[in-house]
N, C-alpha and C positions, 0 to 999 in steps of 0.2 A: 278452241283450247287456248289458254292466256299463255303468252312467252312462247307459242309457237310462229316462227319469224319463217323458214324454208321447211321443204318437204325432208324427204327420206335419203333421195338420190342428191340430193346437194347438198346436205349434211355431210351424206358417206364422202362428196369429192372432196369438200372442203377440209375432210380429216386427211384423206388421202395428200392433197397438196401441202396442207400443212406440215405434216409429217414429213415428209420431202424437205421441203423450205427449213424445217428446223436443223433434218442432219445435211442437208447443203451448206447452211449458212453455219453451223458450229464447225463446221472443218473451216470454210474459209478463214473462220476467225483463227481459229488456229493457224494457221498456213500463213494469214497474216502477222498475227503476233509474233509466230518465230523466224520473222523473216524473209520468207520464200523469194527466192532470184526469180522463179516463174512468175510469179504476181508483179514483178517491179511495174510494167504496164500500166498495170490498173491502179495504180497511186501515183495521186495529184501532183505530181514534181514540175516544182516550176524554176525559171533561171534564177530568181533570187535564191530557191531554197541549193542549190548548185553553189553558187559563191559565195554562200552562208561561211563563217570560219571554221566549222564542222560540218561539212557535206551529210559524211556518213548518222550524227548520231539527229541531227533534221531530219532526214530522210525516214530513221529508225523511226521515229516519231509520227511520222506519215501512216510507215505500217503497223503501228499499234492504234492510233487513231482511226485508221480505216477496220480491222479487226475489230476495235470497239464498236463500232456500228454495225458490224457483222451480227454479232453479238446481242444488242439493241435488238436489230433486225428478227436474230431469232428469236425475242421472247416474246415479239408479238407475231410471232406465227404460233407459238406457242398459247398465247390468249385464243387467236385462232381457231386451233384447234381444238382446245376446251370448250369456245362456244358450239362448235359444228357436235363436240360429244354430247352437249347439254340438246341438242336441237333433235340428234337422232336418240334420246333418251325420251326425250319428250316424244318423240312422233311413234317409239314404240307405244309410251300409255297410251297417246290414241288411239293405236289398233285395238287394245284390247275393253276401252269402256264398250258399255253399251250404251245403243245411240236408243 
């Protein structure tokens, strides 16, 4: 069958993971975008951005920056998952030609 790339059962994970990875990664973005004191961690801060003449709105800038990638991030789990649906579309017409 043409454009048949995986079977059944890795179609279905890769929907499943995908799905996942899109509502993970749209909350981060979120969570980044508005800020979050728990996330401060996970964004790149470094000493220059520290004794920048604006700490805070540098910093701000970090977590919408990182958010944005969030973001990024999930619209290609989102491609993703649209291929793994075209894959187990496809693999159902296989079951049902005749061979």
């Amino acid at each position: 069958m043409r454009g048949l790339i995986c079977g059944p059962k890795v179609a279905a994970c890769g929907m499943v993971l995908s799905a996942w990875g899109v509502i993970m990664l749209v909350m981060l973005g979120i969570f980044f975008s508005t800020h979050s004191a728990v996330l401060f961690e996970d964004v790149p801060v470094t000493e220059d951005d520290l004794k920048d003449t604006d700490p805070p709105r540098r910093i701000y800038a970090l977590y919408n920056k990182v958010g944005y990638n969030c973001f990024i991030a999930a619209g290609i789990y989102v491609l993703f998952g649209l291929f793994s649906c075209c894959q187990m579309k496809l693999n159902k017409r296989k079951e049902y030609l005749v061979h």
